[in-house]
C-alpha positions in Angstrom: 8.8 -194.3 -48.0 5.3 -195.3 -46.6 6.8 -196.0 -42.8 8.6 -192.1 -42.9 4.9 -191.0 -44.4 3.2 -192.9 -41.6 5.8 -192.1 -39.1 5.2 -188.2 -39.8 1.2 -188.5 -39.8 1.5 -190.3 -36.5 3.5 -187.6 -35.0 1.7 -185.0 -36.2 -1.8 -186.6 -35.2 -0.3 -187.2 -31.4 0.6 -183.2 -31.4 -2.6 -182.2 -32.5 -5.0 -184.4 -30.9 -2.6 -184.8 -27.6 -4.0 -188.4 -26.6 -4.1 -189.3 -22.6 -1.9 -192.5 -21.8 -3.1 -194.4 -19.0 -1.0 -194.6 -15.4 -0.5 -198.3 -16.1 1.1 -197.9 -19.5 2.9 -194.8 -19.0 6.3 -196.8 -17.8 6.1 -198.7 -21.6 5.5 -195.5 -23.6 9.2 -194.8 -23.9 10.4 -198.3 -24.0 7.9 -198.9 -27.0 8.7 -195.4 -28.4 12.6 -196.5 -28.6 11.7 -200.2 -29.8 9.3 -198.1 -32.7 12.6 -196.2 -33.8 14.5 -199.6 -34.2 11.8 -200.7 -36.7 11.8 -197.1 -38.9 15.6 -196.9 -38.8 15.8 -200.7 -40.2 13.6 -199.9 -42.1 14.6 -196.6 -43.8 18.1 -198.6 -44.1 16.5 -201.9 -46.0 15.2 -199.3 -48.2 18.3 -196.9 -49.0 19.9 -200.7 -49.9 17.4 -201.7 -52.1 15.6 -204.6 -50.2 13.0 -203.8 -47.9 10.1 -205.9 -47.7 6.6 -204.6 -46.2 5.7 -207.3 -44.7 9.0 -208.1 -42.8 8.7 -204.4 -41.4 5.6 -204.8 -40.0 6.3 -207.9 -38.5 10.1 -206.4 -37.2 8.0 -203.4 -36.2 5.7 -205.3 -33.9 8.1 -207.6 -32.6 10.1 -205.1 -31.0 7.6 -203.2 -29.5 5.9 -206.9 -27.9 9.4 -208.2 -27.2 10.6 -205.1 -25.7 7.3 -204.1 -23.6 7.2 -207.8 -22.6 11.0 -207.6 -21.1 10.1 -204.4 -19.3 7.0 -206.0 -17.7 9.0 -209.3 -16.8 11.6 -206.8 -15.1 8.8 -205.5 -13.1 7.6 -208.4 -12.1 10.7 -209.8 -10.7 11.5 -206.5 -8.8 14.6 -205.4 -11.5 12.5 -203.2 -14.1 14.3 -200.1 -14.5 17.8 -202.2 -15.0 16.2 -204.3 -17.8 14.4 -201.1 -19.1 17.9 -199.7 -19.4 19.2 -202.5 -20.9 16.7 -202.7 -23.5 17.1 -198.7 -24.5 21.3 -199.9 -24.5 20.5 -202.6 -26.8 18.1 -200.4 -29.4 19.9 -197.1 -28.7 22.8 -199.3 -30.3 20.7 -200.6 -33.1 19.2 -197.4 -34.0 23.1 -195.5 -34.0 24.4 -198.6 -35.9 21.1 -198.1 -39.0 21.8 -194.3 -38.8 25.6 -194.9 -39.5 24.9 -197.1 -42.7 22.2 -194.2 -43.2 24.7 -192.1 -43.6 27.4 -194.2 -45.5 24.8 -194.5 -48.0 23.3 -191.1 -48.4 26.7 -188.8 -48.0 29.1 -192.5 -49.5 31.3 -191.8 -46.2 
């Protein structure tokens, strides 16, 4: 309940106080974004099952979002960055439609 809370604040806060991202980042902003969504919908699903832990959603939270960024930058850096940025948003686009599925098995029990 306290990552939708802070999810919702931190959406609300970028709308409103519409922050600049620098040139250099911009290209991780989406990757980290996606990687972000992983956490919240792992998380929102430990939590419909009864055993989410805080402290291994913050940790699953960052994680992704290093682990991801550092994949994208490493593709970059060997000259293949949008094919390993589009196989990281496979990969979590999976994970997130696999959490939202036992989402929804749990909330609607089909």
């Amino acid at each position: 309940m306290i990552a939708a809370l802070g999810l919702l604040v931190g959406i609300v806060l970028g709308l409103v106080l519409q922050p600049d991202v620098p040139a250099s980042l911009e290209y991780y902003l989406p990757i980290a974004v996606v990687a972000a969504l992983d956490a919240v919908f792992g998380g929102l699903r430990a939590y419909l099952d009864g055993i989410f832990d805080d402290k291994v959603f913050v940790i699953s939270f960052v994680s992704n979002v290093v682990i991801a960024a550092a994949i994208v930058f490493l593709g970059d850096k060997l000259g293949v960055g949008n094919q390993l940025s589009t196989g990281v948003v496979v990969v979590l686009g999976i994970r997130i439609f696999s959490n939202a599925a036992a989402i929804r098995r749990h909330l609607f029990h089909a």
